[in-house]
LUMLUM-46230 format. One record per residue (C-alpha): chain; x, y, z. Coordinates in nm, 3 decimals. Layout:
BEGIN
SITE chain      c1      c2      c3
SITE     A       X       Y       Z
...
END
This chain:
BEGIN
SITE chain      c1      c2      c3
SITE     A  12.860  12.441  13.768
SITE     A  13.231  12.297  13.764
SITE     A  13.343  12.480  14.123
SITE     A  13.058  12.268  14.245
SITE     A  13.053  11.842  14.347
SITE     A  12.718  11.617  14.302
SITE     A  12.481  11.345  14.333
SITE     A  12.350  11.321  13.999
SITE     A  12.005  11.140  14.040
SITE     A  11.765  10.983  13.736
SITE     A  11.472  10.789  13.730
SITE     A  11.105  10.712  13.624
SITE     A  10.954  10.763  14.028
SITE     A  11.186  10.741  14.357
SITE     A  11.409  11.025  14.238
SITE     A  11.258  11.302  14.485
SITE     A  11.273  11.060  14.789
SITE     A  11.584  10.932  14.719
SITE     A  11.699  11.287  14.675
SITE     A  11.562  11.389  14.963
SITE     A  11.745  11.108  15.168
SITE     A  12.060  11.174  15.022
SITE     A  12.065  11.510  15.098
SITE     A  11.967  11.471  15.464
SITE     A  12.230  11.228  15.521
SITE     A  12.456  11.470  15.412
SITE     A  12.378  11.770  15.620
SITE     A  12.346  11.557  15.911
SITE     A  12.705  11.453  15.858
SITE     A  12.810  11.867  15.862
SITE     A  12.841  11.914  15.462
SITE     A  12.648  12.221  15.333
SITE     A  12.473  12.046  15.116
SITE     A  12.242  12.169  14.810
SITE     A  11.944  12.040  14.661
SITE     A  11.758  12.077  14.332
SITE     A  11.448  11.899  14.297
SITE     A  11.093  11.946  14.082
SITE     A  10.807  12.041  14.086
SITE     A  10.739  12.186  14.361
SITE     A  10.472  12.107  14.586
SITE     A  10.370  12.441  14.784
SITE     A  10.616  12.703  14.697
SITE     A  10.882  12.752  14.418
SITE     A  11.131  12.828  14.608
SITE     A  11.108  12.466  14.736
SITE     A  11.311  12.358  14.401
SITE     A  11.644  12.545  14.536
SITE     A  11.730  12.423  14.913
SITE     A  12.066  12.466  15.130
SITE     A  12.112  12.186  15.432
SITE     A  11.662  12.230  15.435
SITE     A  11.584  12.568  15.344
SITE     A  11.426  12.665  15.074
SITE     A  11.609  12.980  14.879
SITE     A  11.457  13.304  15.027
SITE     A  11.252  13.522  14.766
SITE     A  11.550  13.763  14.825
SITE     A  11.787  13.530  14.733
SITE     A  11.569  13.409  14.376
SITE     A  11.528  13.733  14.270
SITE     A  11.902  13.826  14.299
SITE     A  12.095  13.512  14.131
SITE     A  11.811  13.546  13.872
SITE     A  11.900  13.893  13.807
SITE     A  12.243  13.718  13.759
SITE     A  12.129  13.510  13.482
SITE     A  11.885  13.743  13.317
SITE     A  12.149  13.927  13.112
SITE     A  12.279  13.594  13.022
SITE     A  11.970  13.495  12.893
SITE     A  11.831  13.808  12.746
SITE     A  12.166  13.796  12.511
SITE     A  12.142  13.460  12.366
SITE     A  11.965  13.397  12.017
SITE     A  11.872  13.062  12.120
SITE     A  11.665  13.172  12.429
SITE     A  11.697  12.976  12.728
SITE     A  11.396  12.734  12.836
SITE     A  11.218  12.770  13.197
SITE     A  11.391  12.437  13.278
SITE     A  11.760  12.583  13.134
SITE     A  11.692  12.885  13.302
SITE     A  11.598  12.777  13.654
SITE     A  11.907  12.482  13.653
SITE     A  12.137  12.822  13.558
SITE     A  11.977  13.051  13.864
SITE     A  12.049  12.690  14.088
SITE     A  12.393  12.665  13.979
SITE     A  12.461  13.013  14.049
SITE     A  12.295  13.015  14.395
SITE     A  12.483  12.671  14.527
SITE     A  12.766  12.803  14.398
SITE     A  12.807  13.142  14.570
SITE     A  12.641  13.023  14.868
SITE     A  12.964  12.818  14.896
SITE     A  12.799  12.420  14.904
SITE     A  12.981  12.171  14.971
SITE     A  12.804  11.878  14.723
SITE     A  12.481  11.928  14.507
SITE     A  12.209  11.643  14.532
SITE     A  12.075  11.739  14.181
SITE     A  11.736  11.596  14.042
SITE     A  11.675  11.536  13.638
SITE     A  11.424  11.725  13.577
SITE     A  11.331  11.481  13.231
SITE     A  11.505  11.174  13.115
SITE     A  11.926  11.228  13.129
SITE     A  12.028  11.239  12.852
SITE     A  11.943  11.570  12.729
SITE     A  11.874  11.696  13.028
SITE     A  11.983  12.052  13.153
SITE     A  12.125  11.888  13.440
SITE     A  12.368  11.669  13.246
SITE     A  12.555  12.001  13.156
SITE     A  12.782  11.906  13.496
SITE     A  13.088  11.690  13.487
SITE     A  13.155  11.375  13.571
SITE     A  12.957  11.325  13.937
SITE     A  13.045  11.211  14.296
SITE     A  12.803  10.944  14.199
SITE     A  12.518  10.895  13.908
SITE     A  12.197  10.758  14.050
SITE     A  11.959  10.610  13.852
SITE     A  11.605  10.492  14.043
SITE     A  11.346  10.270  13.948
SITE     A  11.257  10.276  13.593
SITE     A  10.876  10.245  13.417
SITE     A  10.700  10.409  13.079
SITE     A  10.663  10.771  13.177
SITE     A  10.741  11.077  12.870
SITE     A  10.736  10.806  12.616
SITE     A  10.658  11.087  12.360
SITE     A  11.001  11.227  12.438
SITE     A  11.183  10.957  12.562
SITE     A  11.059  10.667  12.345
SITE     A  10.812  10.382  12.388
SITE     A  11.022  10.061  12.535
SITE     A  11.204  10.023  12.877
SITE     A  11.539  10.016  12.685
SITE     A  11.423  10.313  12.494
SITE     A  11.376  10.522  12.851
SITE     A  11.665  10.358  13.033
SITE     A  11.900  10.420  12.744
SITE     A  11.787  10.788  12.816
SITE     A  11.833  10.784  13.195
SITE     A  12.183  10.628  13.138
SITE     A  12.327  10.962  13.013
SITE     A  12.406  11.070  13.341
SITE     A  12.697  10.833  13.321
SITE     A  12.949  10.971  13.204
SITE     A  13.313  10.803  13.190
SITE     A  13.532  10.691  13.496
SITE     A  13.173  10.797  13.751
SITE     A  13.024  10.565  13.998
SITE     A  12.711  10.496  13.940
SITE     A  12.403  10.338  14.173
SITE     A  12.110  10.198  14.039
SITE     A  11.780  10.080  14.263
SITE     A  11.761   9.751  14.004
SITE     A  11.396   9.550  14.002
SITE     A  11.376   9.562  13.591
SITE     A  11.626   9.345  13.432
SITE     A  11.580   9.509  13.079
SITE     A  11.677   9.881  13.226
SITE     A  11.962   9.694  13.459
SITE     A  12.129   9.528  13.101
SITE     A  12.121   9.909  12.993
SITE     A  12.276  10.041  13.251
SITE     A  12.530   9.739  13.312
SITE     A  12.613   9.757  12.957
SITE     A  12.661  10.139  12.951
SITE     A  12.893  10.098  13.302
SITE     A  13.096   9.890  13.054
SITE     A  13.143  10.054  12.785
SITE     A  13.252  10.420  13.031
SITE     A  13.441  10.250  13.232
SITE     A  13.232  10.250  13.485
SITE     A  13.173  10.157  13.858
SITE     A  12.801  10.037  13.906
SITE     A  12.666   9.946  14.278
SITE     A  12.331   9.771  14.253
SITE     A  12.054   9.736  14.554
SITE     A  12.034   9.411  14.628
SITE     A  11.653   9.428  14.703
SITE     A  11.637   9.049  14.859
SITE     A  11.855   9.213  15.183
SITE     A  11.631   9.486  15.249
SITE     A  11.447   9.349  15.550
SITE     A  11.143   9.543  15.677
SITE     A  11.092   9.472  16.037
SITE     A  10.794   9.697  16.077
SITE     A  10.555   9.974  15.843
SITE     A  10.283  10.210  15.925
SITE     A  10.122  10.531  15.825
SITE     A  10.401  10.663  16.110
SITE     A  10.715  10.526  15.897
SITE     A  10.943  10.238  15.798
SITE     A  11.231  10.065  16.015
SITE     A  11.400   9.824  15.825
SITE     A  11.776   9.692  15.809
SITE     A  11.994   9.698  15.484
SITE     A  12.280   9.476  15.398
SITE     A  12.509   9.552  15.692
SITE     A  12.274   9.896  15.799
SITE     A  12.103   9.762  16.054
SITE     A  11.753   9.965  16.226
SITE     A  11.736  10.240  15.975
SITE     A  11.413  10.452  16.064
SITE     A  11.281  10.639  15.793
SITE     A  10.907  10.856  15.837
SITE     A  10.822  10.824  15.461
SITE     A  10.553  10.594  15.414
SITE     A  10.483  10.347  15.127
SITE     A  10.588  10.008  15.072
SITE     A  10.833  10.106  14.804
SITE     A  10.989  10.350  15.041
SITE     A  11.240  10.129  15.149
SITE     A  11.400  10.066  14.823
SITE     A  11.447  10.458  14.762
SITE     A  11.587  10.481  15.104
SITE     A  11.836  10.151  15.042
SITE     A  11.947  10.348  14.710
SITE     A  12.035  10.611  14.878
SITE     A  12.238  10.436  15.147
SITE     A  12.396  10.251  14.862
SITE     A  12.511  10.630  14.738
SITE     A  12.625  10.762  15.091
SITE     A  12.849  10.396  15.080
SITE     A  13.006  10.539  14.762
SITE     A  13.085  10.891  14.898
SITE     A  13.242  10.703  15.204
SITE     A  13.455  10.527  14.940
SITE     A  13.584  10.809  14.773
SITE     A  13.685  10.981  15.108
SITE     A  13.361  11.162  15.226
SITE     A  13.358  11.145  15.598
SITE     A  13.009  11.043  15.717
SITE     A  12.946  10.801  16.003
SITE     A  12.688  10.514  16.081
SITE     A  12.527  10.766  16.326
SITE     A  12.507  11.054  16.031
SITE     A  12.353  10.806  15.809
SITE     A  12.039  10.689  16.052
SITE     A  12.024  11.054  16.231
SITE     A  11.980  11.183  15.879
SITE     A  11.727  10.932  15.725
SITE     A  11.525  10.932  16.041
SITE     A  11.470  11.337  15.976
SITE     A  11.421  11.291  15.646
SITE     A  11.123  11.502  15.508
SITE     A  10.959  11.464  15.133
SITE     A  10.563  11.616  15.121
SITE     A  10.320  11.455  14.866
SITE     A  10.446  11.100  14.867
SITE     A  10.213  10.883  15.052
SITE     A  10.155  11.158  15.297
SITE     A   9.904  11.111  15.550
SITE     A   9.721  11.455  15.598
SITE     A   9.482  11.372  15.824
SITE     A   9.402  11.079  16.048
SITE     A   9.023  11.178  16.102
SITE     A   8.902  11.070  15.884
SITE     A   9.181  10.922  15.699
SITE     A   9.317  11.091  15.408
SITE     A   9.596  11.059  15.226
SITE     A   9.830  11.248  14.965
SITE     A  10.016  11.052  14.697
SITE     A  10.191  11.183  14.382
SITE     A  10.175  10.884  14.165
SITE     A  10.124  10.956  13.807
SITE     A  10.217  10.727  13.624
SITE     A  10.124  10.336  13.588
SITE     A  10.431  10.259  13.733
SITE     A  10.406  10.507  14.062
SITE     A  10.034  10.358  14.036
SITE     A  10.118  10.019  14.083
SITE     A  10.315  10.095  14.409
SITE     A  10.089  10.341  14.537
SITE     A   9.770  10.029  14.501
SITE     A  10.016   9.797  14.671
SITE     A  10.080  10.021  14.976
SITE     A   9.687  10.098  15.007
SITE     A   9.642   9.748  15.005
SITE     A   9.923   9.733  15.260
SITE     A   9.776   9.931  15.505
SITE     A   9.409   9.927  15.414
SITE     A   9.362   9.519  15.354
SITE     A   9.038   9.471  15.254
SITE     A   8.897   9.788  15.238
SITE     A   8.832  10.068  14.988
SITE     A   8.879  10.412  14.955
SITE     A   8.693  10.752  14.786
SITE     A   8.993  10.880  14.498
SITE     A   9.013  11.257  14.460
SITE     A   9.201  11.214  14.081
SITE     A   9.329  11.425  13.871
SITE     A   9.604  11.365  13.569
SITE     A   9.767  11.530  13.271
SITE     A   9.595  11.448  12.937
SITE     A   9.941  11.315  12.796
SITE     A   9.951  11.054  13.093
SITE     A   9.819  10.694  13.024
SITE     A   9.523  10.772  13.215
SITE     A   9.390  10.437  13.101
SITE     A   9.663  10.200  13.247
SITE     A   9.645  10.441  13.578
SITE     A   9.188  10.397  13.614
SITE     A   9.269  10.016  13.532
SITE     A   9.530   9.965  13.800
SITE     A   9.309  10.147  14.068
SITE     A   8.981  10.034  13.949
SITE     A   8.996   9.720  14.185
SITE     A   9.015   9.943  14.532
SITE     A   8.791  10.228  14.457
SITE     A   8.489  10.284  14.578
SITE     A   8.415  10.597  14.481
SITE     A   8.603  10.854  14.190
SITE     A   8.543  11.178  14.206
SITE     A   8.790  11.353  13.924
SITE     A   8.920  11.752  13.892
SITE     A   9.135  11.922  13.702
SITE     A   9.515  12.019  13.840
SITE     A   9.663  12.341  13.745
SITE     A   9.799  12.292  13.441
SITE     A   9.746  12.312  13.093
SITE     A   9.823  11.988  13.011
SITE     A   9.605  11.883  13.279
SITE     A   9.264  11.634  13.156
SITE     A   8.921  11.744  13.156
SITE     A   8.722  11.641  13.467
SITE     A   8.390  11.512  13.263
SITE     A   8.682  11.275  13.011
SITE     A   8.882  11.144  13.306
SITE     A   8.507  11.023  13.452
SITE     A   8.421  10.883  13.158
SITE     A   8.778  10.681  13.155
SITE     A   8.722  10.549  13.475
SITE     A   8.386  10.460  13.379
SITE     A   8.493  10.229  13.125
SITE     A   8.678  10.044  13.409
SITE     A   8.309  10.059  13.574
SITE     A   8.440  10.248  13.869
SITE     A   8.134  10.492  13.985
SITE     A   8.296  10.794  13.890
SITE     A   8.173  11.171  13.903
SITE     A   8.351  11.482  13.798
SITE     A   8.429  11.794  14.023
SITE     A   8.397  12.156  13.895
SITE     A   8.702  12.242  14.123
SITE     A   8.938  12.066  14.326
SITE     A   8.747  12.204  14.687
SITE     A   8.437  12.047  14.551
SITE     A   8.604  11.713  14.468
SITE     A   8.727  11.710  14.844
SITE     A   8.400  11.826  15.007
SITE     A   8.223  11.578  14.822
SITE     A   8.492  11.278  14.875
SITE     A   8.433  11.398  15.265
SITE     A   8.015  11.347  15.249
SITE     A   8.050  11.011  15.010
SITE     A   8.327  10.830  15.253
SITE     A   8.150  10.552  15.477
SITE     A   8.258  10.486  15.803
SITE     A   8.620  10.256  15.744
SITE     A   8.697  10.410  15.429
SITE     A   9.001  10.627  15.352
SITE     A   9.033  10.905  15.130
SITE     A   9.355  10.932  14.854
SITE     A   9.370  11.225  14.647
SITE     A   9.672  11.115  14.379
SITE     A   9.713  11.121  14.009
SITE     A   9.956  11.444  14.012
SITE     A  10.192  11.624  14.194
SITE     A  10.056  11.953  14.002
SITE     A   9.769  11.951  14.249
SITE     A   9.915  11.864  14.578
SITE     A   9.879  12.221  14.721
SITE     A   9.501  12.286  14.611
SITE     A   9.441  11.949  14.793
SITE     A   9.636  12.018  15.075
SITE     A   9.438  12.312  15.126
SITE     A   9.075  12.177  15.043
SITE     A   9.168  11.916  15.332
SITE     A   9.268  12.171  15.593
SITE     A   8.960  12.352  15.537
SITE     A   8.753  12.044  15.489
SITE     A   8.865  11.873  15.837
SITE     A   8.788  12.217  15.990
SITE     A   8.458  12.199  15.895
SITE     A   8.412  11.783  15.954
SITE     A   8.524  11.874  16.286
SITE     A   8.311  12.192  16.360
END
C-alpha cells in the first residue's frame, strides 16, 4: 500500500458516486487509475477496477493466492473486509496504477482502508445516522469517525450541508494541520435534470454533463470536481476537457437507475433515512404529483421505521422481500412496519414475485422503485428484465 497514491473517500451516502466520478476524471486525463469500491452490485469482481474494468477472475484468484499465506499465518485471522482491501492493494500495486480512488468500506476511523498514508486528498461526503451501533448515535459521534481519514499535513474535501459534521471536520483540519476545501453548495447551478442526466455549472466549471440521475447527484459530482481541483494543485496534470469528458462517461449502476422506461421503473440504493430523504425528493422531482408501487427490502439493523415514514407520503402500493443477506428483515415484519405508517403494504415470498406483482398492481401513470438495499440490486435487476419481457410479449 505505500508504492501506491490515493483518493481516500468517506461518507454516510455519495461515496460510490463520488468515487466513481473521481476515478473517471482521472482515466480520462491518461492516469491508470484504480478503484476500490463496495458492495458490489452484479459481480464481485466489480469491487477491484483498473481505468473501468473490473479485475478478471484470473487476476482475483492469483493476488489472492498472494495473500492467502499471509493470512493463513496470522493468529489474529484476517476479516473478509481486511482480506479483500489486502488482495486490492496487491493487485493496484503490481498492475502498476498510477493513483487509487479508494472507498471506506465502514466509518474511517478504524477502517481497513485507513491502513494507507497520508492521501493525495481525504474526501469526506455527505454525512447522516447510518452504523450507529458501531459508529455511535449523534452526527458528531459518526463524523468524528469519518474524520480519521485525515491524517496530518493531507488535503481534505468535504461535500458540507450539516454544520454539526462540518465543525468536526473543520476542527479536526485544525488540529492536523490541515488543508480543508468545502463545496460551496449555493454555486452549484442546475440548468437542466431528467431521468437522461444532469448539466449543471460549478463555481468556475461551467456545462458539466453528468448521466447519473437524482437531485443530489450534483453535489457528489461538485465534490468530486472540488478533489480533481486539489490534484491540479499539487501538480496532477488534468485539463478542463479531462474533467467534463470524464464526468460525462461517468457510470455508477443502482443509484437512481432507470431500468426501464415502459413502464417506468426505477433502481435506487437508498438505505438509510438519510439516502431516503434524497431518493423521496428526486421522485418527487421527476414524478410531481404522482405515486409509485415500492419493491422494498432492508436489513433488520436499518431504521426501517424512519425509512416507511419518509416514503409513506408517495407510495401507493408496498410490496416488501427479503435481500440476500442474513441481516436482511423478514418480508411479513417489514409489511407490518409500513403498515403502521398506513401504507397498503403486502409481503413477497421472493424478490421475482415482489416484481411481478408490483408490474400487475401499477396503474397507468405510476412508476415502479425497487430501493431499500443495494444487497438486492441484482435479483431486481433480473426480475425486471424478465418481467418487461413478459409485459411486452
Amino acid at each position: 500500500d505505500r508504492e501506491l497514491k490515493y483518493v481516500h473517500v468517506a461518507g454516510t451516502n455519495g461515496k460510490g458516486s463520488t468515487c466513481a466520478c473521481i476515478a473517471s476524471v482521472l482515466t480520462e486525463a491518461g492516469y491508470k487509475t484504480g478503484l476500490f469500491t463496495s458492495p458490489y452490485i452484479m459481480k464481485f469482481n466489480e469491487r477491484m477496477q483498473i481505468d473501468g474494468e473490473y479485475i478478471s477472475d484470473e487476476d482475483l484468484e492469483k493476488y489472492t493466492d498472494i495473500i492467502r499465506p499471509f493470512a493463513d499465518g496470522m493468529e489474529d485471522k484476517p476479516t473478509e473486509f481486511e482480506l479483500i482491501t489486502a488482495v486490492a492493494m496487491e493487485y493496484f500495486r503490481s498492475e502498476g496504477c498510477d493513483i487509487v480512488v479508494l472507498e471506506v468500506g465502514l466509518g474511517g476511523e478504524l477502517d481497513s482502508t485507513n491502513v494507507i498514508d497520508p492521501p493525495e486528498a481525504a474526501v469526506i461526503t455527505s454525512i447522516g445516522l447510518d452504523h450507529t451501533a458501531q459508529l455511535g448515535s449523534t452526527i458528531t459521534d459518526i463524523a468524528m469517525a469519518k474524520a480519521g481519514i485525515i491524517k496530518p499535513g493531507c488535503d481534505v474535501v468535504i461535500s458540507g450541508g450539516d454544520a454539526e459534521a462540518d465543525a468536526v471536520f473543520e476542527r479536526v483540519c485544525a488540529e492536523r494541520g490541515c488543508r480543508l476545501h468545502k463545496v460551496d453548495r449555493d454555486k452549484i447551478n442546475v440548468k437542466s435534470e431528467s431521468l437522461k442526466g444532469i448539466s449543471f455549472d460549478y463555481d468556475s466549471h461551467k456545462n458539466i454533463t453528468i448521466p447519473l440521475v437524482g437531485t443530489y447527484q450534483p453535489v457528489n459530482a461538485s465534490t468530486a470536481v472540488t478533489a480533481i481541483d486539489v490534484l491540479r494543485e499539487k501538480g496532477w496534470k488534468i485539463s478542463e476537457k479531462d474533467l467534463k469528458k470524464g464526468l460525462k462517461k461517468v457510470k455508477w449502476p443502482g443509484r437512481f437507475e432507470v431500468l426501464s422506461e415502459d413502464p417506468r421503473v426505477i433502481l435506487d440504493g437508498a438505505h438509510n433515512p438519510h439516502g431516503m430523504t434524497a431518493t423521496v425528493e428526486s421522485l418527487k422531482t421527476y414524478f410531481p404529483d404522482r405515486k409509485g408501487v415500492f419493491v422494498v427490502g432492508a436489513m433488520a439493523d436499518k431504521d426501517v421505521a424512519a425509512m416507511a415514514e419518509l416514503l409513506a407520503p408517495i407510495a401507493e402500493k408496498v410490496i416488501t422481500v427479503v435481500p440476500d443477506n442474513p441481516r436482511a428483515m423478514k418480508a411479513p415484519e417489514l409489511a407490518a412496519v409500513f403498515a403502521g405508517f398506513e401504507v397498503d403494504a403486502e409481503p413477497a415470498d421472493s424478490i421475482d414475485e415482489g416484481v411481478k406483482r408490483a408490474f400487475e398492481l401499477r396503474k397507468g401513470g405510476s412508476y415502479i422503485c425497487a430501493l431499500g438495499s443495494l444487497y438486492f440490486s441484482a435479483d431486481v435487476r433480473r426480475a425486471v428484465k424478465e418481467a418487461v419481457t413478459e409485459n411486452n410479449a
